[in-house]
PLY file of the C-alpha trace (Angstrom):
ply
format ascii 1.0
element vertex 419
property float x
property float y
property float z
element edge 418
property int vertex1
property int vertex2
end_header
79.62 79.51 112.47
77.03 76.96 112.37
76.74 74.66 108.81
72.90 75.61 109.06
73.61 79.28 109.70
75.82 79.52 106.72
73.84 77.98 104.63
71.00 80.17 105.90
72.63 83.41 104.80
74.38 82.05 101.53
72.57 84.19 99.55
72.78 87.34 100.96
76.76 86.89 102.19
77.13 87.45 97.99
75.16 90.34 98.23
77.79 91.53 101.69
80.52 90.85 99.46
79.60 92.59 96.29
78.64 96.07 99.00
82.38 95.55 100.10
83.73 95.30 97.27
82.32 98.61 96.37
83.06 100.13 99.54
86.76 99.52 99.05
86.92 100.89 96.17
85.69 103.82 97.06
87.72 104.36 100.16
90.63 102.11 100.25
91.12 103.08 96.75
90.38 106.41 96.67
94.32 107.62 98.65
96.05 105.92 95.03
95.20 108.72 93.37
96.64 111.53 95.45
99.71 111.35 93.42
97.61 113.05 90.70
97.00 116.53 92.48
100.63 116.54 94.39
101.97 118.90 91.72
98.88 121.29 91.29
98.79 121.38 95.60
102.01 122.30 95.58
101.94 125.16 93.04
98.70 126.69 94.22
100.26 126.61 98.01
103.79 127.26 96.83
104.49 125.00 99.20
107.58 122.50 99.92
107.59 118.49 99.23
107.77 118.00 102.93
104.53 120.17 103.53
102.47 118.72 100.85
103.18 115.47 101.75
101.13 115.89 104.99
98.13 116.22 102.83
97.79 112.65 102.11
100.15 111.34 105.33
96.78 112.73 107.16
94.20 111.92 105.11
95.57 107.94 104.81
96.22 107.85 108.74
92.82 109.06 109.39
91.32 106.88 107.35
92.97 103.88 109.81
92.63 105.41 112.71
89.58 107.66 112.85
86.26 107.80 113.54
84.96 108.99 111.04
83.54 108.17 107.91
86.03 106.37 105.50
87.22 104.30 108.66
83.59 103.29 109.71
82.93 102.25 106.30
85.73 99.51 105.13
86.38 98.11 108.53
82.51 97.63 108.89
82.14 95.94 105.90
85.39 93.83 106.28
84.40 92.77 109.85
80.96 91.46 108.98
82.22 89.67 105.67
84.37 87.41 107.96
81.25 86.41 110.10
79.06 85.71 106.82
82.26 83.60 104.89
84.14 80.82 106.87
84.94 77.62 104.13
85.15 80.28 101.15
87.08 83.02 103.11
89.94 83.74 101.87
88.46 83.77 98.49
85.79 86.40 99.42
88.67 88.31 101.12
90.43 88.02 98.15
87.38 89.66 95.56
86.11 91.97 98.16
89.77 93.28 97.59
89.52 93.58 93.86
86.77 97.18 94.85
90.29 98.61 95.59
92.05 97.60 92.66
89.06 98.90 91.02
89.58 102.23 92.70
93.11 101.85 92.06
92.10 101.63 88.18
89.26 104.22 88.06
90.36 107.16 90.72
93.62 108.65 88.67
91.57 108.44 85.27
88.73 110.42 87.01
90.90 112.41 88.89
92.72 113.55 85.94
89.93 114.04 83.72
87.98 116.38 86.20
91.65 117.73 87.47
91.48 119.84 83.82
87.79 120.87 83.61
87.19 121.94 87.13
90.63 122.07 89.19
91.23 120.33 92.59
88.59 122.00 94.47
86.16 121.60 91.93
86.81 118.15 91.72
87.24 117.12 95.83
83.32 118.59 95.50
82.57 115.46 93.11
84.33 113.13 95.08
82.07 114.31 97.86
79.32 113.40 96.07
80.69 110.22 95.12
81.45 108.82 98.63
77.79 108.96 99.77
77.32 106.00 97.74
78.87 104.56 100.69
75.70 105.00 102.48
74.00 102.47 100.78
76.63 100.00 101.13
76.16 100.58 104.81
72.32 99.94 103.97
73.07 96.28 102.66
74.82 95.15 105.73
73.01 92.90 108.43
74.50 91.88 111.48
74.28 87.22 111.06
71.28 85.89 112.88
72.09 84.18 115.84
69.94 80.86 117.19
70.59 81.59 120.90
68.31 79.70 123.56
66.41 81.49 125.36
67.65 81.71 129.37
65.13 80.24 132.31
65.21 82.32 134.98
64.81 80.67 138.62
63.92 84.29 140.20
65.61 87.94 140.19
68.83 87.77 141.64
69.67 90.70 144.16
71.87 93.47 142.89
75.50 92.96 144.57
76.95 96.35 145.22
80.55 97.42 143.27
82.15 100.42 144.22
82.24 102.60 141.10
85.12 103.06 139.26
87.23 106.47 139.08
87.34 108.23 135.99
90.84 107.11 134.84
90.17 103.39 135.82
87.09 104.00 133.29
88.86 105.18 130.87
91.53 103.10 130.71
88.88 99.71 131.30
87.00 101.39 128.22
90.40 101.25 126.31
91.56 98.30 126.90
87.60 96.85 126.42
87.28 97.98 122.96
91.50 97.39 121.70
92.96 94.85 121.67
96.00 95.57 123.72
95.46 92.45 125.88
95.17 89.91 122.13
98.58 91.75 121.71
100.01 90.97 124.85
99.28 87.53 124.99
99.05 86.23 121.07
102.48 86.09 119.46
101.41 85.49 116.01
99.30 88.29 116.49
102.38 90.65 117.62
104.66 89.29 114.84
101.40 90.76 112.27
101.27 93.91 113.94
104.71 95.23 114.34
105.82 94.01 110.83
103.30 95.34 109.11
103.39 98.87 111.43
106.98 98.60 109.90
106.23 97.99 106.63
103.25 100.12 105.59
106.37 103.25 106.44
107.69 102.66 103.08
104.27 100.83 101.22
102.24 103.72 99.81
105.30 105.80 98.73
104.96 104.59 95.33
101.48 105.57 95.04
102.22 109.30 96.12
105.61 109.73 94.39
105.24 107.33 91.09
103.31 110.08 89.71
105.42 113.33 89.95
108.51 111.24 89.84
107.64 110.58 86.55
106.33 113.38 85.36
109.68 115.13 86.72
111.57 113.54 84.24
109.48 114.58 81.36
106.75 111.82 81.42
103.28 114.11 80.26
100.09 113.96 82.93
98.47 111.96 81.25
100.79 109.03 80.68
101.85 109.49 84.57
98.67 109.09 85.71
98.05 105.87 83.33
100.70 104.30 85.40
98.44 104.27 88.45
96.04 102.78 86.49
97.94 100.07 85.23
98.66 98.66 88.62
95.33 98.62 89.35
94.15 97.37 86.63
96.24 94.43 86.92
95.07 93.75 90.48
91.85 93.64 89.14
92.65 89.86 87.54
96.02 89.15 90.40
93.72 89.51 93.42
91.28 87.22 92.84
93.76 84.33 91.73
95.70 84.91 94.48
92.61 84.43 97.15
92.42 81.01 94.62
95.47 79.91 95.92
95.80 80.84 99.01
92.46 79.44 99.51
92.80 76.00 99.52
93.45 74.43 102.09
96.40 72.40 101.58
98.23 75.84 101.50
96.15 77.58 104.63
99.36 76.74 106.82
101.67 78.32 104.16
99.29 81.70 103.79
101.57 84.26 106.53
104.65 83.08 104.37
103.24 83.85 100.98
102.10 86.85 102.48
106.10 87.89 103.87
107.21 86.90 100.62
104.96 89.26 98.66
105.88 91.87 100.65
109.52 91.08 100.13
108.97 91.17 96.41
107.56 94.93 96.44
110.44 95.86 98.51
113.12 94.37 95.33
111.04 95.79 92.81
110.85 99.56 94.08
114.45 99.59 93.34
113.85 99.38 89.48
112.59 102.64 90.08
116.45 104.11 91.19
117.39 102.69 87.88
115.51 104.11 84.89
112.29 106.47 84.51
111.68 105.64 81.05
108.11 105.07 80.03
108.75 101.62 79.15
110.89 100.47 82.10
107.92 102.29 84.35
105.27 100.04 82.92
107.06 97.21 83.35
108.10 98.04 87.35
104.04 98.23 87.95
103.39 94.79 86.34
105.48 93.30 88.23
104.48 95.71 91.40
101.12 94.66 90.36
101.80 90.70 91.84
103.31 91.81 94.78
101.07 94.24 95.66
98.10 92.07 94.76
99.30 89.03 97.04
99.38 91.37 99.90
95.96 92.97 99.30
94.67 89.57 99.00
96.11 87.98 102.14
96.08 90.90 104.28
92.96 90.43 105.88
92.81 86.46 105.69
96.16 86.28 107.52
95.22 88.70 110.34
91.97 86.00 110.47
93.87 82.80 110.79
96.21 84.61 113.97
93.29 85.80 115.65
89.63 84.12 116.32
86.92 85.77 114.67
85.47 86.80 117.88
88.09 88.96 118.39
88.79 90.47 114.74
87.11 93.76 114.83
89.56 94.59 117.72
92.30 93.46 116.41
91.90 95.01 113.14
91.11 97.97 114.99
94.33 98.05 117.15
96.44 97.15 113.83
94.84 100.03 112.14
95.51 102.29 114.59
99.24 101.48 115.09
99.30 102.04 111.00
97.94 105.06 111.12
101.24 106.80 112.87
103.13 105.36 110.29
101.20 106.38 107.22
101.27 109.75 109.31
104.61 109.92 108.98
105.71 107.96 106.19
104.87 110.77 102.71
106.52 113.58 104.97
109.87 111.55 106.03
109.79 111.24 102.12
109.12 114.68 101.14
111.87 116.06 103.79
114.35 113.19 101.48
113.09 115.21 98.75
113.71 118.59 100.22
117.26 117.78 100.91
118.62 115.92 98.26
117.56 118.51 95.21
113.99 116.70 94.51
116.04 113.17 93.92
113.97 111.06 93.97
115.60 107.80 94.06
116.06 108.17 97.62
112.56 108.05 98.04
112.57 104.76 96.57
115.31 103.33 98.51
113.52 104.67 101.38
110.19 102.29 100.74
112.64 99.03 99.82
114.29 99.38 103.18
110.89 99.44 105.11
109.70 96.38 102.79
112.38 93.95 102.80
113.44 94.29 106.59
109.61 94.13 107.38
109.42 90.89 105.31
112.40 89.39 106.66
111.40 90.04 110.58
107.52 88.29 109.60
108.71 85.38 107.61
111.68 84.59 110.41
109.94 85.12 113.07
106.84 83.43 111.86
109.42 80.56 111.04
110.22 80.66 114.99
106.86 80.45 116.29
106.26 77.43 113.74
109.63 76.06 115.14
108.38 76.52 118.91
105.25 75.22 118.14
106.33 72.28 116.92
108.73 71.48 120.15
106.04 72.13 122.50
103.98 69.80 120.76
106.54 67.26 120.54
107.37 67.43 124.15
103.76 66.97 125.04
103.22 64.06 122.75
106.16 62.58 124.64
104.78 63.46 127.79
101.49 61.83 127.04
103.29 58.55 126.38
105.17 58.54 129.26
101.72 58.74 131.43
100.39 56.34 129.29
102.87 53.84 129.42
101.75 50.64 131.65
104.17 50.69 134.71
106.26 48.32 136.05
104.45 45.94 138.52
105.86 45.97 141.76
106.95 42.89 144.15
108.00 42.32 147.41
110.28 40.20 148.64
109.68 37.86 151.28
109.34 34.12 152.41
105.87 33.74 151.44
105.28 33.21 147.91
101.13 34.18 147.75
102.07 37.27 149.68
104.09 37.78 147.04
101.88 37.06 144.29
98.93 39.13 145.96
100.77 42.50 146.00
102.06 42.42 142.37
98.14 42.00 141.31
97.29 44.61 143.44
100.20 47.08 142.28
98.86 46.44 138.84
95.18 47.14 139.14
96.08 50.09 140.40
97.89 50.88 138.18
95.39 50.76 135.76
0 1
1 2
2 3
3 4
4 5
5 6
6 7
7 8
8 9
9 10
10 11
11 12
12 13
13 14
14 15
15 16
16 17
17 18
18 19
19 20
20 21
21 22
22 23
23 24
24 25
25 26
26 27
27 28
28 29
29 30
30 31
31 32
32 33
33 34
34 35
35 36
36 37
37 38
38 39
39 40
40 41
41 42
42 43
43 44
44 45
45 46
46 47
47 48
48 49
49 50
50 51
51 52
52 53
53 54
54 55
55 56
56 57
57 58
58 59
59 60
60 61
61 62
62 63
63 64
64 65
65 66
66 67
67 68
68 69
69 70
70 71
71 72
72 73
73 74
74 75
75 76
76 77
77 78
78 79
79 80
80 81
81 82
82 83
83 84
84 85
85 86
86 87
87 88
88 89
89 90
90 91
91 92
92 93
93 94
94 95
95 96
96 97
97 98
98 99
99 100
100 101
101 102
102 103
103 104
104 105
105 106
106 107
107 108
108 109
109 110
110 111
111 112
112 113
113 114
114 115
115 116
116 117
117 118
118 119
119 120
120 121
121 122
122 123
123 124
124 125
125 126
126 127
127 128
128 129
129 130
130 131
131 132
132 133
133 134
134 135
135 136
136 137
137 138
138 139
139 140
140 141
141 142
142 143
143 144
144 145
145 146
146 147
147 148
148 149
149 150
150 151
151 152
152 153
153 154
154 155
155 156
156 157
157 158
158 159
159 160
160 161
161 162
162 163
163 164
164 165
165 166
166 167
167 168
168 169
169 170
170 171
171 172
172 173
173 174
174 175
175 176
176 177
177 178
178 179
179 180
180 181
181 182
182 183
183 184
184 185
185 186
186 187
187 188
188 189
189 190
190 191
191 192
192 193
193 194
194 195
195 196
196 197
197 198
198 199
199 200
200 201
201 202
202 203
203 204
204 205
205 206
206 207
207 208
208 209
209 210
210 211
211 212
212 213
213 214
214 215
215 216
216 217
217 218
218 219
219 220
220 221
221 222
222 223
223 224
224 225
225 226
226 227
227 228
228 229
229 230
230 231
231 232
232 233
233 234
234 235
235 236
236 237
237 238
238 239
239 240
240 241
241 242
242 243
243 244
244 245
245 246
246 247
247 248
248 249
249 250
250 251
251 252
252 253
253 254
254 255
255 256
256 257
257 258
258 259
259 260
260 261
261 262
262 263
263 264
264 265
265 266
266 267
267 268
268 269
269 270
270 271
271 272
272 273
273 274
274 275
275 276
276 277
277 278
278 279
279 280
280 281
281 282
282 283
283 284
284 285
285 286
286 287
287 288
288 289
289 290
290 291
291 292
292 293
293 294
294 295
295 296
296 297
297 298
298 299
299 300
300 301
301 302
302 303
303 304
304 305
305 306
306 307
307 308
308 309
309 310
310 311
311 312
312 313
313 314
314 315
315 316
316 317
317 318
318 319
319 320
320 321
321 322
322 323
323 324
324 325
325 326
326 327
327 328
328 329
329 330
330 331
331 332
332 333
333 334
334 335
335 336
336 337
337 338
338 339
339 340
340 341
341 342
342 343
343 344
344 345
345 346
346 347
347 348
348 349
349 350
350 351
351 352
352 353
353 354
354 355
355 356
356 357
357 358
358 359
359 360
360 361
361 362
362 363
363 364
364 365
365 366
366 367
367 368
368 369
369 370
370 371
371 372
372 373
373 374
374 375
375 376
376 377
377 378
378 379
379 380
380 381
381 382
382 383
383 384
384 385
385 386
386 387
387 388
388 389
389 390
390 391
391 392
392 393
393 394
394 395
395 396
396 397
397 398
398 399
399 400
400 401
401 402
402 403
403 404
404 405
405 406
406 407
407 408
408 409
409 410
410 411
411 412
412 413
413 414
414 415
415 416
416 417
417 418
């Protein structure tokens, strides 16, 4: 982007950021607080783990994959805050993130409070309500003003004739137009992203479903349960935007898809506290320190998918990346609640379950990522050396013979053209 342009829309990129920062709070933040109704869905269905963990394996996965509403919303705003930020992005990445730990904070404690007056249906009718304010978030965004010269036409050129294409070439042009199937073919950093985190976000959002009636199982009252949620994202609220700080500058900008493997490796070790003790106490203490984990990925999630891929390509990738999440949020909760269902409602498995996913996920990004640095560096090498070698003056060339000008005239003429 243009020094001029940014400086042109300064102002109102603030105004961008502070409308996606709300809209992630209200829909990134809003699946948290599922946990909260698990029990009461599965007592007024009188249904198993395993089937009421589809209700928020589908509502998650459509919310990355869909159409619809909630997916419109948050990869809108995400998409345009990368074309109005470039020197200051990984910071506005970073607070735009802190809407969700502000939905993390806010959903269970409103969830819970209308949960007693007016039950679940009552209060899914709210929350209906509530999500229209998304509409004027949508109102705020403005596509970034382009100076583009306008073209000089020399005369109207004559239409060349294309057969047209069948319906399954269409389709499949359309597909392949609009994903980013070909970015994933042909980037490797970008491939690395997307199958580790595909991987990882299996065993991610357990916590957020099953902290709450995992604690609550072993005697933990609603109320206190539901503060847990709130905890974590109340931390976030102060984690996030120091770690966009940091990861911001840019003598770490080369370091940012490490930090962000790390992180991830971190949630995985700390889920395990979890298998250990559900005291009250011991629970607080696991979502502190889930808290920095969690808040180093939700910072860097969207700045490292920016630094593998060029911005005029983002909104497909994060499309495509989105997309391959979705199956495994799909199936992530119900793999979970069919642990549940077969090991007497233990729920340590469940745990286990989510560190696997994290730490193997972590491992595969930050070695890999380590490879491509690795290769990178080789291939650079090699053509540095090559360079040199063209570079290098060459030998001038004689010939031998009796007469010493003849002589003399060819080496000069070997080395000017060498030159």
């Amino acid at each position: 982007m243009p020094q001029a342009l940014e400086h042109a829309e300064g102002c109102w990129a603030w105004v961008v950021l502070l409308s996606s920062m709300v809209t992630q709070g209200l829909t990134l933040g809003f699946p948290t607080c599922i946990g909260i109704f698990f029990t009461e869905l599965q007592r007024e269905f009188q249904a198993s783990n395993s089937e009421t963990s589809w209700f928020p394996s589908i509502l998650t996965a459509m919310l990355h994959a869909g159409g619809l509403g909630l997916c419109f919303s948050f990869q809108s705003t995400i998409t345009v805050l990368g074309f109005y930020f470039t020197r200051r992005r990984a910071l506005a990445n970073a607070l735009a993130s802190v809407g969700v730990s502000l939905g993390i904070t806010l959903w269970p404690l409103l969830s819970r409070y209308l949960l007693e007056d007016l039950g679940w249906r009552g209060t899914f009718l709210v929350f209906g309500g509530v999500f229209l304010h998304c509409c004027v978030c949508g109102a705020i965004l403005r596509p970034v003003a382009h100076s583009v010269t306008p073209e000089t036409k020399e005369g109207p050129s004559s239409p060349t004739k294309t057969p047209a294409p069948g319906c399954l070439a269409a389709c499949g042009q359309a597909i392949l137009r609009h994903l980013a199937f070909d970015i994933l073919w042909h980037n490797a950093g970008y491939r690395v992203f997307t199958l580790g985190v595909t991987w990882m976000i299996v065993g991610f959002p357990l916590p957020h479903v099953f902290l709450v009636p995992y604690a609550m199982r072993h005697g933990v009252d609603e109320q206190r349960a539901a503060l847990l949620i709130s905890i974590i994202g109340f931390s976030n609220i102060f984690l996030r935007p120091m770690a966009g700080l940091v990861a911001g500058r840019r003598d770490f900008s080369s370091y940012r898809k490490y930090l962000f493997s790390l992180a991830v490796l971190l949630n995985g070790l700390t889920n395990l506290v979890c298998t250990v003790s559900a005291n009250f106490r011991v629970l607080v203490g696991y979502c502190l320190v889930y808290s920095v984990s969690m808040s180093i990925v939700g910072a860097l999630f969207f700045q490292v998918l920016m630094d593998v891929v060029p911005m005029d390509r983002f909104s497909r990738a994060l499309g495509l990346c989105t997309i391959l999440e979705s199956f495994s949020i799909l199936i992530s909760p119900p793999l979970a609640g069919f642990l549940l269902d077969n090991t007497g409602n233990n729920f340590s498995y469940v745990f286990y379950m989510s560190s696997f996913f994290l730490i193997s996920a972590a491992l595969f990004m930050g070695g890999s990522f380590c490879a491509l640095r690795k290769k990178e560096r080789q291939g650079r090498q090699a053509e540095g050396e090559t360079a040199i070698t063209e570079a290098a003056p060459q030998q001038a060339l004689t010939v031998e013979g009796t007469n010493s000008s003849e002589k003399q005239l060819c080496t000069e003429i070997m080395y000017v053209t060498s030159v």
